[in-house]
C-alpha positions as CSV (number, residue, x, y, z in Angstrom):
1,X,93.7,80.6,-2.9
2,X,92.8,81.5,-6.3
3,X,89.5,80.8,-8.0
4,X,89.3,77.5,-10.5
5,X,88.6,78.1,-12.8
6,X,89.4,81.7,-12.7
7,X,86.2,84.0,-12.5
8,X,84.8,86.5,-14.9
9,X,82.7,89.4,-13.9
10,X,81.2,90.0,-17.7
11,X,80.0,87.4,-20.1
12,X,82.0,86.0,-22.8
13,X,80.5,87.5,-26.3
14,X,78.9,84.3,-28.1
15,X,81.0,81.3,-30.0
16,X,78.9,79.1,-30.2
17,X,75.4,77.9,-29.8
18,X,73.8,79.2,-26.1
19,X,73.5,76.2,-24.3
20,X,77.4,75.8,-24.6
21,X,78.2,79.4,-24.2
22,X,76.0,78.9,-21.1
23,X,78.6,76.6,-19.7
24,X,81.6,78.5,-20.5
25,X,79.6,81.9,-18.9
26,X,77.8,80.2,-16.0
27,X,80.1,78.3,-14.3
28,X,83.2,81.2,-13.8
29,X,80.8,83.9,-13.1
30,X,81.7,85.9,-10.6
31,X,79.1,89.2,-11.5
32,X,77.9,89.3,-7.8
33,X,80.9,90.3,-5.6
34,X,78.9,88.1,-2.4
35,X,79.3,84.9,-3.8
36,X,82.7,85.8,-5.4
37,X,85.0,87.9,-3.4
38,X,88.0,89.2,-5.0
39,X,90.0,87.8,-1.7
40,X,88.5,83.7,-2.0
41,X,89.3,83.7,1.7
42,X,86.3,86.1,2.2
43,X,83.6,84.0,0.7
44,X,80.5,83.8,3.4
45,X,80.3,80.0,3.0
46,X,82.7,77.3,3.4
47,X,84.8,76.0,2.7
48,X,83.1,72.6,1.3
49,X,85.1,69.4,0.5
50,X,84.9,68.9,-3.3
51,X,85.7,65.7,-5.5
52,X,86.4,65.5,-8.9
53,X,85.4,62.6,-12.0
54,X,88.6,60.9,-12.9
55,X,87.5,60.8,-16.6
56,X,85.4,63.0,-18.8
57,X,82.4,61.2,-18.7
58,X,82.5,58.1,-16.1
59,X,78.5,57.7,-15.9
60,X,75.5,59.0,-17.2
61,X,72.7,58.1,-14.3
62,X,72.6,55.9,-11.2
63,X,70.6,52.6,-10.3
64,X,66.6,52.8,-11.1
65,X,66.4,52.8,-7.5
66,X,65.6,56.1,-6.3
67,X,65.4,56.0,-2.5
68,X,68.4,54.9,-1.0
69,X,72.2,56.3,-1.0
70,X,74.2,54.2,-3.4
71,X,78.1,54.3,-4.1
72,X,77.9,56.3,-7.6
73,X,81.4,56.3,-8.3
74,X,85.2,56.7,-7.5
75,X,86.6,60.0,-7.3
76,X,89.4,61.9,-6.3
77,X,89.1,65.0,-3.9
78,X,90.0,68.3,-4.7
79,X,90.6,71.6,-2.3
80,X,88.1,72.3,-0.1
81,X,86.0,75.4,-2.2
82,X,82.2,76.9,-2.9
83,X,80.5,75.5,-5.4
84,X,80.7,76.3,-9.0
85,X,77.5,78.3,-10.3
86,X,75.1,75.9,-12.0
87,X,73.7,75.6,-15.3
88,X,70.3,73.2,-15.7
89,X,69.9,69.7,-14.7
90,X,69.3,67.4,-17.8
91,X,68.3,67.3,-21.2
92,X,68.4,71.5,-22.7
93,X,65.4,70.3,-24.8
94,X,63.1,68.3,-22.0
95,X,59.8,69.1,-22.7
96,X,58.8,69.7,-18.8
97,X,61.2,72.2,-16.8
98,X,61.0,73.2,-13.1
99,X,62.3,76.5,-12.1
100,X,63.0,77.5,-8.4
101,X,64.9,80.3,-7.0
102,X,68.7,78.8,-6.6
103,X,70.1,75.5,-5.3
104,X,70.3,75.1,-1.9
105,X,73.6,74.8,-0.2
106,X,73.0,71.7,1.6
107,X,76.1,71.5,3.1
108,X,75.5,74.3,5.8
109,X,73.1,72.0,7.3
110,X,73.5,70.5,10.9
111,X,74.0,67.4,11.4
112,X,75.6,64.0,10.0
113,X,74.0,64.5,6.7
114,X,75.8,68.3,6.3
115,X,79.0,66.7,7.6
116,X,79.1,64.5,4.3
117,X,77.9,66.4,1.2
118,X,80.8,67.2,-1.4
119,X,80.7,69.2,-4.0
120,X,81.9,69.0,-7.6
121,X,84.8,70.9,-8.9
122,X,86.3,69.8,-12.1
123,X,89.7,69.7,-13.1
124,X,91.4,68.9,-16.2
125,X,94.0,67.2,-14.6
126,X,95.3,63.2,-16.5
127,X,94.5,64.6,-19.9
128,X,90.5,65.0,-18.5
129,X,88.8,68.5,-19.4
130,X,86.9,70.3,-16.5
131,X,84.0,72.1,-19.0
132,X,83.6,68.2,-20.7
133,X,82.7,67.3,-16.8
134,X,81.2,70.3,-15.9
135,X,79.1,69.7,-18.7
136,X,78.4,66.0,-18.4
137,X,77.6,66.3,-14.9
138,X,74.5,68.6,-15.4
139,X,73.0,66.8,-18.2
140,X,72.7,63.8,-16.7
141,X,71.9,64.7,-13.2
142,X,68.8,63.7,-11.9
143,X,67.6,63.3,-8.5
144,X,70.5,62.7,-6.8
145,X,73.4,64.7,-4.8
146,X,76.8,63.4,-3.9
147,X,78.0,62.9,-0.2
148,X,81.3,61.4,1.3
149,X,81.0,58.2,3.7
150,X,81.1,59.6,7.5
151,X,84.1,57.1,8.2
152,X,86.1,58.5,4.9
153,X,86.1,62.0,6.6
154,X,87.0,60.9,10.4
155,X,90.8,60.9,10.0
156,X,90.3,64.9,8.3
157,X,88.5,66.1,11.0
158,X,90.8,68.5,12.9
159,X,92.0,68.3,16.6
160,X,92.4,72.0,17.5
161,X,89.3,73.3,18.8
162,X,87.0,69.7,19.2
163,X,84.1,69.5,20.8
164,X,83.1,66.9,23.3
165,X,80.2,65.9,25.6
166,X,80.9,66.6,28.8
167,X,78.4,64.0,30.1
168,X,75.6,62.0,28.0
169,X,72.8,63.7,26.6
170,X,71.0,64.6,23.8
171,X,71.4,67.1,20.7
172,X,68.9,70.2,19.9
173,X,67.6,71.5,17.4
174,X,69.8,74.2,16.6
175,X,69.2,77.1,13.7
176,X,72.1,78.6,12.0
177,X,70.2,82.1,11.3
178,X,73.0,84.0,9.1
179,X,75.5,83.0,7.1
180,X,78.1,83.7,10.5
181,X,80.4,80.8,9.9
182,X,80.0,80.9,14.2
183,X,77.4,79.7,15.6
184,X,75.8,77.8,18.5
185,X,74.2,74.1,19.1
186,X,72.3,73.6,22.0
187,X,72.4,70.0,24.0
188,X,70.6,68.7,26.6
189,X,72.9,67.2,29.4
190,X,71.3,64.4,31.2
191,X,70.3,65.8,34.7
192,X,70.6,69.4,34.0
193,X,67.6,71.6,34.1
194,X,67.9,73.6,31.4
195,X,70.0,73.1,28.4
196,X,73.6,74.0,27.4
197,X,74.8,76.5,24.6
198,X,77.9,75.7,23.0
199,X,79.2,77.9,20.7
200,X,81.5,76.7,17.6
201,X,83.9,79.8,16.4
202,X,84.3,79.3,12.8
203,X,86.2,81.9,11.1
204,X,86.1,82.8,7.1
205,X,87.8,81.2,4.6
206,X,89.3,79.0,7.5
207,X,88.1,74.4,7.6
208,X,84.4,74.9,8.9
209,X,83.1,73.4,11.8
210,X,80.4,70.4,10.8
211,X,78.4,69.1,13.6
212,X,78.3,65.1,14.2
213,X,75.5,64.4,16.1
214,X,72.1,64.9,14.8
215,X,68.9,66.5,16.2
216,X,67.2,64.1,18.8
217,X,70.0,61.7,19.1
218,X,71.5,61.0,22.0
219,X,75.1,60.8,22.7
220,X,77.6,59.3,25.7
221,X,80.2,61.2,27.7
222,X,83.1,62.2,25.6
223,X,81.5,62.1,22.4
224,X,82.4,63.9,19.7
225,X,79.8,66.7,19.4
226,X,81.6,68.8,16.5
227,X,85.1,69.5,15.3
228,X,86.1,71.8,12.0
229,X,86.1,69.6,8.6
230,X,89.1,69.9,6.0
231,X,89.4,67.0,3.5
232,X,92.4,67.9,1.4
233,X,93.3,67.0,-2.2
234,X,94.0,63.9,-4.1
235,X,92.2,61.5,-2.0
236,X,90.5,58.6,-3.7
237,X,87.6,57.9,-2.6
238,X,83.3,56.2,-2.8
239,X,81.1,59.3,-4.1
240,X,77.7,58.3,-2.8
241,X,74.9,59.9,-4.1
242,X,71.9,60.5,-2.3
243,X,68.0,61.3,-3.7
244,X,67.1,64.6,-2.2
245,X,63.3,65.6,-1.8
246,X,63.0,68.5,-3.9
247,X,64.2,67.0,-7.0
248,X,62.6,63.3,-6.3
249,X,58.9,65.9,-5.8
250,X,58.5,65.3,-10.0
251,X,58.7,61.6,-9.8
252,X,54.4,61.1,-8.4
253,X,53.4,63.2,-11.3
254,X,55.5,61.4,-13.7
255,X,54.4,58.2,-12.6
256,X,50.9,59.2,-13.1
257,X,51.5,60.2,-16.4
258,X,53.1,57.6,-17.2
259,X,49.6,55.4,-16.5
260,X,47.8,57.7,-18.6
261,X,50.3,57.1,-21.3
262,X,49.7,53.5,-21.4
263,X,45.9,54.1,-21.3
264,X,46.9,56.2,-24.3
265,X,48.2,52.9,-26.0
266,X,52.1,53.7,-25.0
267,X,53.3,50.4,-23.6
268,X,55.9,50.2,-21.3
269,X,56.5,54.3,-20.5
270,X,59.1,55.3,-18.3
271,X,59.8,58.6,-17.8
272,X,62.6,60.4,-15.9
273,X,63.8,63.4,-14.2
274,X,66.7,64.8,-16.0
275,X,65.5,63.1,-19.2
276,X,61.8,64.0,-19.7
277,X,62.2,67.0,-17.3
278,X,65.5,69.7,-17.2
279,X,65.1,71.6,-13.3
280,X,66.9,75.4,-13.4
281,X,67.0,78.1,-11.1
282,X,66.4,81.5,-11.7
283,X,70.0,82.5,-9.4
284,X,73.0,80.1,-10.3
285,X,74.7,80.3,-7.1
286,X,73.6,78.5,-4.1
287,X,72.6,80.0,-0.4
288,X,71.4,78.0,2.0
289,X,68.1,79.3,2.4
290,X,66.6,83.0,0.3
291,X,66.8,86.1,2.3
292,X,68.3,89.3,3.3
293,X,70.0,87.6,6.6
294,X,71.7,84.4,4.3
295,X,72.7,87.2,1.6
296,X,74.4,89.8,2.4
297,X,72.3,91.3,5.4
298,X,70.2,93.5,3.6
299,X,67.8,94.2,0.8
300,X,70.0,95.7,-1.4
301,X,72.6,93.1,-1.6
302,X,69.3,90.8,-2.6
303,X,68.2,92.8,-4.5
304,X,71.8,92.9,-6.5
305,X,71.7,89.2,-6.7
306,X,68.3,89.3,-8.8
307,X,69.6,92.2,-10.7
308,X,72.6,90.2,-11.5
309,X,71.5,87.1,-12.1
310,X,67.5,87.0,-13.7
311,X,67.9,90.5,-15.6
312,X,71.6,91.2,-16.1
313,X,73.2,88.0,-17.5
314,X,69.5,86.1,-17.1
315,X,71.0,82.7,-17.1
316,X,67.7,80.6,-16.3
317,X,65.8,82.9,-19.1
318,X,68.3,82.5,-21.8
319,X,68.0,78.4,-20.7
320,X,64.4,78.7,-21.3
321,X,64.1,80.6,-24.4
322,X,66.8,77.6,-26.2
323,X,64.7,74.8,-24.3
324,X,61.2,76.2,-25.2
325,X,59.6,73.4,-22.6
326,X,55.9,72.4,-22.9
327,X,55.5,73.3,-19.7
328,X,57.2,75.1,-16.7
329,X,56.3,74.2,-13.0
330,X,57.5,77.6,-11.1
331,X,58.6,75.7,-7.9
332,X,56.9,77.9,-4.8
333,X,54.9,81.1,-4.4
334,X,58.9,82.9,-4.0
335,X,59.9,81.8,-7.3
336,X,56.3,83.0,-9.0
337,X,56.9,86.1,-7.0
338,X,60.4,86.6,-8.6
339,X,59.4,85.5,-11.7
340,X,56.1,87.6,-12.3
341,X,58.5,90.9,-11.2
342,X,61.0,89.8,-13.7
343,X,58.9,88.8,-16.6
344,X,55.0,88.9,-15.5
345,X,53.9,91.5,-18.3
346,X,54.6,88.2,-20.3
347,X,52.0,85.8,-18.5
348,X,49.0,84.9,-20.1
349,X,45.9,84.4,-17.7
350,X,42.4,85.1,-17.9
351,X,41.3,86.4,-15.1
352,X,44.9,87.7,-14.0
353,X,46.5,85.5,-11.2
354,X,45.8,87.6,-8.2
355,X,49.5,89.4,-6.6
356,X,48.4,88.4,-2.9
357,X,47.1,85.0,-3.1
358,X,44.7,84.0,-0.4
359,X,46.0,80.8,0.4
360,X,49.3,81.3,-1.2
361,X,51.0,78.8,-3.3
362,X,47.7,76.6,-3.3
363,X,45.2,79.4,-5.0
364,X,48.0,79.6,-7.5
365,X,48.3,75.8,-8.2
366,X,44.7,75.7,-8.5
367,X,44.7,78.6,-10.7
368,X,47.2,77.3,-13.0
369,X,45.8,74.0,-13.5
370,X,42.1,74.9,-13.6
371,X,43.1,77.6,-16.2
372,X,45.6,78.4,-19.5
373,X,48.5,79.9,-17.7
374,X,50.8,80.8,-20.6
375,X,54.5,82.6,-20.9
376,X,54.3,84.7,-24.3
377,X,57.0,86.1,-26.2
378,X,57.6,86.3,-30.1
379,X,60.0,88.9,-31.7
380,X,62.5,89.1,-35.1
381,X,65.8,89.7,-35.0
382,X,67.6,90.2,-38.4
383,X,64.0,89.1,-40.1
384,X,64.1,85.5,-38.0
385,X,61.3,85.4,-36.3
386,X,61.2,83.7,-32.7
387,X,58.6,82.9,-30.2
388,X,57.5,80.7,-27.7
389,X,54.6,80.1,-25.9
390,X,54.8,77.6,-22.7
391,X,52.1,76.4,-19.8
392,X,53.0,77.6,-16.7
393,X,52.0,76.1,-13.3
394,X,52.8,77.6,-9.8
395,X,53.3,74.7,-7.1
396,X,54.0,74.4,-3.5
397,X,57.8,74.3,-2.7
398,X,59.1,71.0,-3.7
399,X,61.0,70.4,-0.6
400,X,58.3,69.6,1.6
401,X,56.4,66.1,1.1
402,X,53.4,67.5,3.6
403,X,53.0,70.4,0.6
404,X,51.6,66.9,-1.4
405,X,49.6,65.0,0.6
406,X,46.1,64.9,-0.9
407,X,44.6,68.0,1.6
408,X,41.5,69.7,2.3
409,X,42.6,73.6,2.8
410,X,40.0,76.3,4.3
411,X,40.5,80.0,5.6
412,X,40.2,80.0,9.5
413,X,36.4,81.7,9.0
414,X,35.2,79.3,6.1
415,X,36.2,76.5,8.9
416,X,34.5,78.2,11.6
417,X,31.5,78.0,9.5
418,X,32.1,74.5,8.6
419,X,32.1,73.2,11.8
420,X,29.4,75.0,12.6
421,X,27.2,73.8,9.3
422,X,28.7,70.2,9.6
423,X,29.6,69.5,13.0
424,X,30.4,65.4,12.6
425,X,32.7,66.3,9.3
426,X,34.9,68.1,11.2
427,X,35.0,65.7,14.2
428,X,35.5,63.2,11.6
429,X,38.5,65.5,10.1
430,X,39.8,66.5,12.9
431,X,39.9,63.1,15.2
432,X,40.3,60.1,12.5
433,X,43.8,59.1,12.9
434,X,44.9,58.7,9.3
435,X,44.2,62.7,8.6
436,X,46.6,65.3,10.0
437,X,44.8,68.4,10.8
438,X,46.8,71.8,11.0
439,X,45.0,75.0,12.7
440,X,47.1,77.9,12.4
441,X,46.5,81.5,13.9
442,X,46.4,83.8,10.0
443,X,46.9,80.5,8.5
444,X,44.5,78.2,5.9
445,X,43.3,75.2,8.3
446,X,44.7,72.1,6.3
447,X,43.4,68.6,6.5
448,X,45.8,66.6,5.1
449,X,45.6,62.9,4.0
450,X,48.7,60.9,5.4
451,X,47.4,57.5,4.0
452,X,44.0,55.8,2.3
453,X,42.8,58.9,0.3
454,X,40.2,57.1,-2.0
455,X,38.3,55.5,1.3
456,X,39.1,58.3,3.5
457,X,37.0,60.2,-0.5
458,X,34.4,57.5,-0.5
459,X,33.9,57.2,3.4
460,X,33.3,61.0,3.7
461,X,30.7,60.8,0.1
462,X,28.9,58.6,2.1
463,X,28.9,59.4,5.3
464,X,28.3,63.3,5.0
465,X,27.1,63.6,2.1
466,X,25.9,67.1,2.6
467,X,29.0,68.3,3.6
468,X,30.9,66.4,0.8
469,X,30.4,68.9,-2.0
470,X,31.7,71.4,0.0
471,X,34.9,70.0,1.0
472,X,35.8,68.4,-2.3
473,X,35.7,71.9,-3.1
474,X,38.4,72.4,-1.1
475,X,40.1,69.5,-2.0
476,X,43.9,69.3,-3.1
477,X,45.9,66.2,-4.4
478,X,48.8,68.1,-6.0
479,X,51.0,66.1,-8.1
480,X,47.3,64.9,-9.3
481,X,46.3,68.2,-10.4
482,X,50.0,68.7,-12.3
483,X,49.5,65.2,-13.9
484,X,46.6,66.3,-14.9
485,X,48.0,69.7,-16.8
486,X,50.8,67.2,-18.4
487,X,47.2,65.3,-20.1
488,X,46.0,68.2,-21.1
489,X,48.4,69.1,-22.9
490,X,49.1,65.7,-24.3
491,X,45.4,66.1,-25.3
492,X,45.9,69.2,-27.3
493,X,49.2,67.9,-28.9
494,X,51.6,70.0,-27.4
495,X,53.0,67.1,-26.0
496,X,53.8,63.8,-27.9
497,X,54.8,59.9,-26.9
498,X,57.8,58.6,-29.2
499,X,57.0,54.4,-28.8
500,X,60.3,52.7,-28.5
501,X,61.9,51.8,-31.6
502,X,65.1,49.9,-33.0
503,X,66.1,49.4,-29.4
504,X,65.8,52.5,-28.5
505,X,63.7,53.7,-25.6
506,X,60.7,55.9,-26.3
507,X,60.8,59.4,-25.1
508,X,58.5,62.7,-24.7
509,X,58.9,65.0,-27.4
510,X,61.4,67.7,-27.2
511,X,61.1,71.5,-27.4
512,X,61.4,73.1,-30.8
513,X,64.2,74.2,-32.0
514,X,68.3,72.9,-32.5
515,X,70.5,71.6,-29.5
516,X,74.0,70.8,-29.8
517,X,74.9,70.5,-26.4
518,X,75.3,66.4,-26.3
519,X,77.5,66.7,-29.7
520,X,79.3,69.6,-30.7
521,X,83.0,70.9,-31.0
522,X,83.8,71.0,-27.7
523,X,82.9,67.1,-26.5
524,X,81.2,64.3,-27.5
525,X,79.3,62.6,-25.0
526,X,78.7,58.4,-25.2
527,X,75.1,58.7,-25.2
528,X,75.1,61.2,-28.3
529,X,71.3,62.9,-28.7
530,X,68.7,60.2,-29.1
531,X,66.8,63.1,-30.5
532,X,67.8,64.4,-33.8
533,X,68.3,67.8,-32.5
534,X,72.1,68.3,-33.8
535,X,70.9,67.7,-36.8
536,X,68.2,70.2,-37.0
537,X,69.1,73.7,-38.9
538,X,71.5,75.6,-36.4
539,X,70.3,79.3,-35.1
540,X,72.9,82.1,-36.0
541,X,75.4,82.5,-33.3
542,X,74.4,85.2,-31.1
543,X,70.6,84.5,-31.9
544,X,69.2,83.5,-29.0
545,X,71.0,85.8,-26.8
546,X,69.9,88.7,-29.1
547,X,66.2,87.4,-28.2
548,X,66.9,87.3,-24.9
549,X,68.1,91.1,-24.7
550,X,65.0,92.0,-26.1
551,X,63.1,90.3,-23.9
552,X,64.9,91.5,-20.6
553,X,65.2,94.8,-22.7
554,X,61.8,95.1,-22.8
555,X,61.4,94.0,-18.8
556,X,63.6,96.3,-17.7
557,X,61.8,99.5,-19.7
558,X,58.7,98.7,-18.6
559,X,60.1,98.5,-14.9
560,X,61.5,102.2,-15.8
561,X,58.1,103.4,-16.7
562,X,56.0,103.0,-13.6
């Protein structure tokens, strides 16, 4: 089957402004030959059912309920594919912007929950236009991610080559450790002695096979354990959506922002993911997790995928130099890593963040909040000047909720000593049943907080207080610490509160510089841009990708040179 839309292995030269030329050069690119196989059939994932808006623009967000799957809308299915490349999440001038390494190909997951996820894949079919929904789709997404009802995809799944239980039992944990489209799930029949490998042979560009039961479930004799998955076109059909962890890990600090806001004298704040805050990745195409084994099999084929994608066509820096966020949360010590290789000679930091972190993710989060972390460019092309100059903060990956639970973190020897210094603290830490305490082997010992943080604070202040300064030295409450950058910087004025007005709601204020991707000459969404930035002097065609050259330009020479 042929590619839709049809791929390109070279960027488009610039039409128009670059947040729409990144949706006409995004979404068909096909520069790394892993991904995007000449032959479709040899793609390493997949294929993934796929659905399709049956208008341009049917919604822009979901309920204000952001912890239960809802039914988002009707679609229409369309062939079974891999997902489009994607573009950023939200508003192109959001003031706050995440940045991780790619999406994360959820479907390839085991279980119920990677039986159901779909996919979008546009069309222009009924007089619809598939960049129009391509388009639409990113700017308003938020939290969410679309999945297919378990009973809508019964009747598709195939009968050649089920699997059933042979006798009741219970499912595994199983890891898929490649991207081998065969692999095995483990079950444990009731009465045997060990457990029972069964192994599913899935075969390229042939209907997957999606596993039904999930981990630690049990099942009865003759259930159906897995069977290969192939929803065809022109179904209609609920699209659910679904909040998913990593993109829902904003919503704390925003909330705490929020209250400062109102301290502020900002009544009635709300602020939003996808609105207040756009979420890219540095590589447009999604793997299901980031490494040799899920890319190709070696370093070099990684390696190609950065070189492709960060310095070649640098989607997610082009997005970032036309955004020109406040700030930018680099999502996990991985993406820092791949960022400060890519574009590190343009940090800001006194003293330098260090290249082997002791405690990884966490000396960098307290680095970048404690401290100006800044990403500094300026240049002129044709005597414009450009620059940009935004806060950068290095988090724990996003995924995990444990990363954000308030914590006490210690090297293995500075907790050795501590329990020798402080002997009833660390009973206290390690035996009171609402703290979770992780000892590791080459690992920071981590006391985290599962509920009651300010008595667990206040019980410790007065119960050891001796010991107390110490540990609150150690002390981490991360979506705190990020709220607190996002006050700072309110504080200094490089971000502002717009109050409600006219009706309208109020809003964070948006990066410099013109946007035209809600309103231009290629479609008009409903919602316009509540911000005025159409309206704002245009940059020269070409302009901002001219800057970016330069700055990759420069990158890449200084990577030459040493």
């Amino acid at each position: 089957m042929s590619y839709d839309p049809p791929r390109q292995s070279h960027p488009k030269p610039p039409a128009d402004p670059l947040e729409i030329d990144l949706v006409f050069n995004v979404r068909p690119c096909s520069t790394c030959s892993f991904f995007w196989p000449e032959d479709s059939s040899k793609q390493p994932y997949g294929p993934y059912p796929s659905y399709d808006f049956d208008s341009n623009t049917p919604l822009e967000r979901g309920p204000e309920a952001e912890t239960n799957s809802f039914v988002w809308l009707k679609g229409t299915t369309r062939p079974a594919t891999f997902p489009d490349a994607e573009v950023m999440d939200g508003c192109r001038k959001a003031p706050i912007m995440t940045i991780g390494i790619n999406p994360n190909l959820t479907a390839f997951g085991l279980g119920k929950t990677g039986a159901s996820w779909v996919y979008p894949s546009f069309s222009s079919d009924g007089g619809t236009d598939s960049w129009t929904k391509y388009a639409y789709y990113y700017r308003y997404r938020s939290v969410y991610q679309e999945h297919l009802d378990l009973k809508f995809i019964d009747e598709f799944l195939l009968p050649e080559g089920r699997i059933t239980a042979e006798k009741p039992g219970v499912m595994l944990e199983s890891l898929r450790l490649s991207d081998d489209p065969s692999y095995d799930i483990r079950v444990q029949y009731d009465g045997d002695a060990s457990p029972t490998a069964i192994h599913l042979a899935g075969k390229l560009g042939q209907p997957r096979y999606v596993v039904l039961v999930d981990a630690n479930k049990r099942f009865a004799k003759n259930d159906l354990l897995a069977a290969r998955l192939d929803v065809p076109a022109g179904r209609k059909g609920d699209i659910y959506a679904e909040p998913i962890a990593y993109y829902m890990q904003l919503l704390p600090v925003l909330r705490i922002f929020e209250s400062y806001l109102n301290e502020q004298g900002h009544a009635g704040v709300r602020l939003q993911v996808g609105e207040d805050v756009g979420q890219v990745d540095m590589v447009a195409c999604a793997s299901p997790h980031w490494g040799p084994e899920w890319l190709g099999g070696n370093n070099q084929s990684v390696n190609n995928i950065i070189l492709n994608c960060v310095h070649k066509n640098a989607w997610a820096m082009k997005q970032l130099l036309q955004t020109r966020p406040a700030i930018v949360f680099l999502v996990g010590q991985a993406s820092w890593n791949m960022f400060r290789e890519s574009f590190g000679r343009y940090i800001q930091a006194q003293p330098p963040l260090p290249p082997y972190p002791a405690d990884g993710s966490y000396t960098l989060l307290r680095l970048t909040t404690q401290q100006e972390c800044r990403l500094e460019f300026s240049t002129e092309i044709g005597r414009r000047a450009f620059n940009i100059s935004t806060r950068v903060v290095i988090t724990p990956h996003f995924s995990y909720n444990e990363n954000f639970v308030p914590q006490f973190r210690m090297s293995e020897q500075a907790f050795a000593a501590f329990e020798k210094e402080y002997p009833s603290a660390a009973v206290f830490l390690q035996n009171d049943p609402r703290i979770k305490l992780q000892k590791q082997t080459g690992a920071f010992v981590a006391a985290g907080i599962q509920t009651d943080a300010s008595a667990i604070l206040a019980e410790i202040k007065n119960k050891f207080p001796s010991a107390s300064p110490g540990l609150m030295a150690a002390y981490y409450d991360p979506h705190r610490m990020m709220a607190a950058v996002l006050e700072q910087l309110y504080q200094s004025g490089r971000l502002s509160y717009t109050n409600p007005k006219d009706g309208s709601p109020g809003f964070l204020s948006r990066g410099d510089g013109p946007c035209t991707f809600c309103v231009n000459n290629h479609w008009k969404f409903p919602k316009g841009c509540p911000y005025g930035k159409p309206d704002e002097k245009q940059y020269p065609i070409g302009f901002l990708e001219e800057v970016t050259k330069k700055m990759v330009g420069s990158v890449s020479a200084a990577g030459d040179s040493s």
